[in-house]
C-alpha positions, 0 to 999 in steps of 0.5 A: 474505453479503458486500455489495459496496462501490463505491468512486469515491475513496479517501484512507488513510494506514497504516502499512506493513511490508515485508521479504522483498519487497524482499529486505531485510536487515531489515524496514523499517516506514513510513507511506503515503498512499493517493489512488485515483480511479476517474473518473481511473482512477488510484491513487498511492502516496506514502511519507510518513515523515520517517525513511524515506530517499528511496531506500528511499521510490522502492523503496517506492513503485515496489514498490506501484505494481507489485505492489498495487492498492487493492482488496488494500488495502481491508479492511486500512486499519484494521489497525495496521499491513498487512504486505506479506510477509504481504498477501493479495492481491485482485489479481496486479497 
């Protein structure tokens, strides 16, 4: 039996990976902060590595903003780190 959670805010930060999603080279891993709001009905992505360059910080971030929805998120925010190539999605955002 699965309980049912009720989120109304959620503030995470985690280490992500992500490759073929963006058609890199290589794989890039960096950290992310995670902010939604429920009563704003908003969820915001912000790359927050000091070693991440911006362009690839905006192509990090625009990539989550299209293609991921907090609740993909959820269960993964205590994992090392969440692979995005490798994510399970809850949403097709």
């Amino acid at each position: 039996m699965t309980t049912e959670r009720m989120v109304d805010r959620l503030d995470s930060v985690f280490d992500l990976r992500i490759h073929k999603a963006l058609n890199l080279p290589e794989s890039v891993s960096t950290r992310v902060m995670l902010t939604y709001s429920k009563i704003d009905n908003r969820t915001t992505f912000k790359v927050v590595a000091a070693k991440t360059t911006e362009e690839m910080k905006n192509r990090i971030t625009s990539w989550l903003d299209d293609h991921i929805h907090f609740e993909d998120l959820v269960s993964h925010l205590g994992c090392e780190e969440i692979d995005m190539d490798n994510l399970r999605r809850a949403s097709h955002a």
